[in-house]
C-alpha positions as CSV (number, residue, x, y, z in Angstrom):
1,X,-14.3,-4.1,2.8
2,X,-11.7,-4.9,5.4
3,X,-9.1,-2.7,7.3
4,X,-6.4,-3.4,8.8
5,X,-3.1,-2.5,10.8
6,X,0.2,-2.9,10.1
7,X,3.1,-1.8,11.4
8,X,5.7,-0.1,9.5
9,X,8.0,-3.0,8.7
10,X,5.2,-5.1,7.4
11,X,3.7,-2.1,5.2
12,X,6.9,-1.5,3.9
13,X,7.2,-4.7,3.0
14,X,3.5,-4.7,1.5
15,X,4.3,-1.4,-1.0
16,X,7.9,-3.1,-1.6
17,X,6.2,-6.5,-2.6
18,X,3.6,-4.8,-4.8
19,X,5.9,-2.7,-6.6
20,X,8.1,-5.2,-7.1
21,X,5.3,-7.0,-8.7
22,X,3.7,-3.8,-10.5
23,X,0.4,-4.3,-8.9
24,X,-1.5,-2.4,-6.2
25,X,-1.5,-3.6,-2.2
26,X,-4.6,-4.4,-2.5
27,X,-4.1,-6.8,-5.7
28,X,-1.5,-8.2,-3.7
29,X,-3.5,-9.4,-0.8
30,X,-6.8,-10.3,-2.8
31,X,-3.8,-12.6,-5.1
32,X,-2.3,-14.3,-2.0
33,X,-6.0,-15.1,-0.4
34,X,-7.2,-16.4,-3.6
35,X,-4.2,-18.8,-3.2
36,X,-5.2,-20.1,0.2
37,X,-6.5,-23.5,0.5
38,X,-10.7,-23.4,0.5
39,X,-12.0,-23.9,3.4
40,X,-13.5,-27.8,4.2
41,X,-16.7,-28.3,4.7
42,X,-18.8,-30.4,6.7
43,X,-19.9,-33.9,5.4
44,X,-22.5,-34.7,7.7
């Protein structure tokens, strides 16, 4: 589990964003990390 803080303009936006998209926060951040590019590993 992670926690974190945000202030009120970027947790607005958060809830705006999910609701907008009719899923939770949550889903919202776990959808936009699973997007990220993989991290590269080392080919030693």
């Amino acid at each position: 589990m992670l926690r974190i803080r945000l202030n009120k303009q970027e947790l607005e936006r958060l809830k705006v964003a999910a609701q907008t998209r009719q899923v939770s926060m949550s889903e919202l951040i776990r959808d936009y990390i699973k997007r990220m590019p993989k991290p590269q590993e080392n080919s030693e």
